[in-house]
VMD Tcl script that draws the C-alpha trace (Angstrom):
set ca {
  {23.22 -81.33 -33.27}
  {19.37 -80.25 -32.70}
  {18.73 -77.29 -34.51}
  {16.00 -76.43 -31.86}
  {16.49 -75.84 -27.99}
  {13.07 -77.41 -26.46}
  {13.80 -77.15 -22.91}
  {13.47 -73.97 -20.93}
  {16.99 -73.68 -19.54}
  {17.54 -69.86 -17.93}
  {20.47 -68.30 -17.08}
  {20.12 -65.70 -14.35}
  {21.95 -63.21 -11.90}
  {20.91 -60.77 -9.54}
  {21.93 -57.34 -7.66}
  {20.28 -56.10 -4.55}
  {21.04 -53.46 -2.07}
  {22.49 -53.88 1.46}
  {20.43 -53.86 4.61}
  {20.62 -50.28 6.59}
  {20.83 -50.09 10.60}
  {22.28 -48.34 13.13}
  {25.88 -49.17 14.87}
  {28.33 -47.81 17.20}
  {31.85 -48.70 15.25}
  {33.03 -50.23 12.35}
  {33.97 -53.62 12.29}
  {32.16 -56.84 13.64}
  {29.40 -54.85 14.94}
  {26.09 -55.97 15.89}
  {23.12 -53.69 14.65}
  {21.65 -51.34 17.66}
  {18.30 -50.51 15.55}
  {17.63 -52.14 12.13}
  {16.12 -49.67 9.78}
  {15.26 -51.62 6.66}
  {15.34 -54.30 4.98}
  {17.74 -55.40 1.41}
  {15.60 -55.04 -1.40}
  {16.15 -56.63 -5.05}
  {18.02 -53.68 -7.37}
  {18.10 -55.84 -10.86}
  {18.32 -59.23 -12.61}
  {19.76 -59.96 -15.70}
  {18.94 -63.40 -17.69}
  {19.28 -65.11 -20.77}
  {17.33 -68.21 -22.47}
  {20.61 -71.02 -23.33}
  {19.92 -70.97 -27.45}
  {18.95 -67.87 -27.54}
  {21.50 -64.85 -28.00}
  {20.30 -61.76 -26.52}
  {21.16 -61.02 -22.57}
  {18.29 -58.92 -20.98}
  {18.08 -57.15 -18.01}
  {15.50 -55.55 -15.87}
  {15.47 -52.86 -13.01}
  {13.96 -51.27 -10.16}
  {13.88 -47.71 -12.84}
  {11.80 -49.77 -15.51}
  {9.06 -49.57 -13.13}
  {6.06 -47.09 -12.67}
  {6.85 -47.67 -9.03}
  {9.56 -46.41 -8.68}
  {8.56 -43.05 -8.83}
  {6.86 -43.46 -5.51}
  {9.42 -45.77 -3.86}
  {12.60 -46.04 -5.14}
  {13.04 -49.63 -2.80}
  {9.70 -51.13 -4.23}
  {10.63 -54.84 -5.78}
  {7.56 -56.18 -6.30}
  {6.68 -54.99 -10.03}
  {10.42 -56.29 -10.64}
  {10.31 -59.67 -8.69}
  {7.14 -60.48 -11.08}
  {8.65 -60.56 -14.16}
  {11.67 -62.68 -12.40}
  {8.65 -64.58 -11.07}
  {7.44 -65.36 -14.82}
  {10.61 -66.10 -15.79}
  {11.46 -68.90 -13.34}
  {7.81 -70.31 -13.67}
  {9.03 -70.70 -17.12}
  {12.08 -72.18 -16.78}
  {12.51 -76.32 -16.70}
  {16.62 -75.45 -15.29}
  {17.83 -72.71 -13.80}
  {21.55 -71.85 -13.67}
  {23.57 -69.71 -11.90}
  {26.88 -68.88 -10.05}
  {26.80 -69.51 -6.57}
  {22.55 -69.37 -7.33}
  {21.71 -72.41 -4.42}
  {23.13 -70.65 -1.53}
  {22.42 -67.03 -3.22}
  {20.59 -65.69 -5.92}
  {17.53 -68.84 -5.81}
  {17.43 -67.90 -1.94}
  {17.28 -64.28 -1.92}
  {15.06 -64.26 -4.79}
  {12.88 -66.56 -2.80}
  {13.03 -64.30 0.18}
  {11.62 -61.55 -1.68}
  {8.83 -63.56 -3.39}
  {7.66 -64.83 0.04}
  {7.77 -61.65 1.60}
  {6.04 -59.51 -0.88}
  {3.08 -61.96 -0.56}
  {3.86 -63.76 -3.83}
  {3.66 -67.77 -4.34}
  {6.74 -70.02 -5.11}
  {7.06 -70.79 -8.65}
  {6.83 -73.88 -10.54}
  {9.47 -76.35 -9.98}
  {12.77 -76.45 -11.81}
  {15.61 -78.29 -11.70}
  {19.03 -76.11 -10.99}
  {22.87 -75.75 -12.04}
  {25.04 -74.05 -9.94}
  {28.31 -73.56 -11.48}
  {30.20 -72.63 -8.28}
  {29.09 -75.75 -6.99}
  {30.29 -77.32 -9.92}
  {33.62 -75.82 -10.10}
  {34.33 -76.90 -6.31}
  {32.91 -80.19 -6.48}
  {35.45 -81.41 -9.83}
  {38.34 -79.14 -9.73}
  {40.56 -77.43 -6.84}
  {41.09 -73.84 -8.18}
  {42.52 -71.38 -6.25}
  {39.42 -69.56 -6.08}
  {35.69 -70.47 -7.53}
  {34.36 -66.78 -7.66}
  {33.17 -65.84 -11.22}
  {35.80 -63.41 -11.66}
  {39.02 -65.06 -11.31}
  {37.38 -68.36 -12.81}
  {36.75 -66.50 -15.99}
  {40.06 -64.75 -15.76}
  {41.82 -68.21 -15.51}
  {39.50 -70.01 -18.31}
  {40.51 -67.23 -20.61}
  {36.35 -66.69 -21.19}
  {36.24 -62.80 -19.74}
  {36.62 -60.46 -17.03}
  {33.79 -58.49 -14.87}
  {32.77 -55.13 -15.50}
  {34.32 -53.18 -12.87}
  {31.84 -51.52 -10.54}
  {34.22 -48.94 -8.56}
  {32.67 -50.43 -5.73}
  {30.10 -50.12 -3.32}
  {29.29 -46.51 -4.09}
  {27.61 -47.73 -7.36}
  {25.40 -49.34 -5.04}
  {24.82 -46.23 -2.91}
  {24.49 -44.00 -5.97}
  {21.82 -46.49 -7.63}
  {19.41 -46.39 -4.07}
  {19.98 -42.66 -4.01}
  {18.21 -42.75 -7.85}
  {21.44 -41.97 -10.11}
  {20.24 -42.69 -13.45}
  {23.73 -42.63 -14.28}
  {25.33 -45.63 -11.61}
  {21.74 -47.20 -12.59}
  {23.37 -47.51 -16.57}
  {26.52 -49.21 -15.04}
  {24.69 -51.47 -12.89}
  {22.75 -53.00 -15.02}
  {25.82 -53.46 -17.50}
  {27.81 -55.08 -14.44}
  {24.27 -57.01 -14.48}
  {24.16 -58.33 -17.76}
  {27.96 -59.27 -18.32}
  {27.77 -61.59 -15.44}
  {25.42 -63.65 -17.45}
  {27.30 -63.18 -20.22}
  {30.41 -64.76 -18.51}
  {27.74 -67.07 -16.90}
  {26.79 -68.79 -19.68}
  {30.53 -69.28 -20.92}
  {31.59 -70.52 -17.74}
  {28.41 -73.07 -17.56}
  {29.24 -74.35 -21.22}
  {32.78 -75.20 -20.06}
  {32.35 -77.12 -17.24}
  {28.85 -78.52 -18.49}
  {30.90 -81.70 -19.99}
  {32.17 -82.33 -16.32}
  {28.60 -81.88 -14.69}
  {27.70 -85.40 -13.81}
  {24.09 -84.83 -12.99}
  {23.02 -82.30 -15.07}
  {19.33 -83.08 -16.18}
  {18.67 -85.17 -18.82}
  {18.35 -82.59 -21.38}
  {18.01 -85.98 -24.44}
  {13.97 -86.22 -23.05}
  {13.43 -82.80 -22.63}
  {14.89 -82.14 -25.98}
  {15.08 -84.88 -28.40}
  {13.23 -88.35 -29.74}
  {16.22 -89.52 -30.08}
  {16.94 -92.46 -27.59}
  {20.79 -92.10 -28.34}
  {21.16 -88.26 -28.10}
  {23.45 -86.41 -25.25}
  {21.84 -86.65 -21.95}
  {24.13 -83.17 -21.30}
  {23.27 -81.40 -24.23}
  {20.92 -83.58 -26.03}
  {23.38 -83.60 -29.40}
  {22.21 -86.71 -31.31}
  {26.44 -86.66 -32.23}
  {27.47 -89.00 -29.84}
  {29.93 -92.06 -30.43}
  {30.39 -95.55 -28.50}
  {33.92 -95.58 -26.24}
  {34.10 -98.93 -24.45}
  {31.98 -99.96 -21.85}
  {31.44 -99.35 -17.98}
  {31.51 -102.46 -15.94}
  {29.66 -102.96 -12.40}
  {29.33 -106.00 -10.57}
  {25.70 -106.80 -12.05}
  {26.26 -105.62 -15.86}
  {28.14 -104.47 -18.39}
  {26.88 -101.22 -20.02}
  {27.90 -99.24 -23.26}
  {29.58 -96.24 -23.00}
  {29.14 -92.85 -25.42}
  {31.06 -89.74 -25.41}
  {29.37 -86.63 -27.09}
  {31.05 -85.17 -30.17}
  {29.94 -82.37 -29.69}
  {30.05 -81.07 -25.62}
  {32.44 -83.78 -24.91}
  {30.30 -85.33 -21.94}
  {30.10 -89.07 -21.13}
  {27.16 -91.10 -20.79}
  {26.22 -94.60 -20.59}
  {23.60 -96.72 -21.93}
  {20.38 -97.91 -19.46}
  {20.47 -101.19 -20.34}
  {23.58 -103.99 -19.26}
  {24.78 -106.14 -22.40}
  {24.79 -108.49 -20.36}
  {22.81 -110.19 -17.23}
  {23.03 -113.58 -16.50}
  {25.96 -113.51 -14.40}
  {27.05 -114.80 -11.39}
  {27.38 -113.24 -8.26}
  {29.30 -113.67 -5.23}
}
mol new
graphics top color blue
foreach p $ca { graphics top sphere $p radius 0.5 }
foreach p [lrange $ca 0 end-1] q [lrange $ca 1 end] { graphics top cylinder $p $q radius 0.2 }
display resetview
């Protein structure tokens, strides 16, 4: 196993706060006046290889004093962090976290990051297995890995825009231990991730390590057989992912 993680792969989750408008009832309702705009409360992330889970909010700011909705001085250092990262993973992160996150770069004048390459372990979960549900919670209940910190709702989100140092302590602890669970979910199901980026060249010299995990402990298991070659197959001692090798044992064949 490399002792040494080269590639940049964060782990990251996010809070923000609702919109606010103005209805006449309760359910379905469309908005008579919009009033403002969601706004980003907190991320949490951690660096895969590394062990501490960090966490940053809208409080840790100078700003905040001012403007307890300003983002900005918060979506900068998320901003660094994903023009740092070579893969960025995440629950539900595609459809979610990436996009929101985006939204608030783009609208508080910022410009999009570097590229990275992404992991989205909802996506994962749905695409291999049919659980009953793919939300973080009962996934980690199921996999025996963990259970959410319970938030006692949406008030902790009230409390927190309303400047509650106190609901701002347990948000940011809901914050974090979704990464925590994050990263134990993604490690799971990261032998079953069939095109998760080749982490053997960002990682290792080695032209036989794990394309998964980049482990140089990987073993031959048969072969793979298509209708132009026949091509070795590995298995990973130590994530348990399968690979194959580039080039076919063998090429002059004929075809039909």
């Amino acid at each position: 196993m490399n002792k040494k993680i080269k590639s940049k792969i964060l782990l990251f989750d996010i809070e923000n706060s609702p919109n606010l408008g103005f209805c006449w009832g309760k359910h379905e309702q469309e908005i008579i006046e919009f009033k403002k705009e969601w706004y980003m409360l907190s991320f949490a992330y951690k660096w895969l290889g590394e062990k501490t889970v960090k966490v940053y909010s809208l409080p840790d700011f100078k700003s905040f004093k001012k403007d307890k909705t300003d983002d900005k001085e918060l979506l900068q250092k998320l901003w660094e962090l994903l023009d740092e990262a070579e893969v960025v993973v995440g629950h539900n992160s595609n459809a979610f976290d990436i996009k929101k996150t985006n939204a608030r770069f783009l609208a508080n004048g910022m410009k999009c990051p570097s590229p990275y390459k992404t992991v989205d372990t909802l996506l994962e979960a749905r695409k291999h297995f049919f659980f009953n549900s793919n939300k973080l919670d009962h996934l980690s209940k199921l996999l025996g890995i963990g259970d959410k910190v319970e938030t006692g709702g949406f008030g902790l989100w009230l409390e927190c825009m309303a400047g509650n140092m106190k609901a701002w302590k347990k948000m940011t602890t809901y914050n974090k231990h979704d990464v925590v669970l994050l990263e134990k979910l993604y490690l799971v199901l990261r032998p079953w991730i069939t095109n998760h980026p080749n982490r053997a060249l960002m990682d290792s010299e080695n032209e036989k390590a794990c394309p998964t995990c980049s482990s140089s402990e990987v073993i031959k298991q048969g072969f793979i057989y298509t209708r132009t070659g026949k091509f070795q197959r590995w298995q990973c001692k130590s994530c348990g992912a399968w690979a194959q090798s580039r080039k076919s044992e063998r090429t002059n064949i004929l075809l039909k």
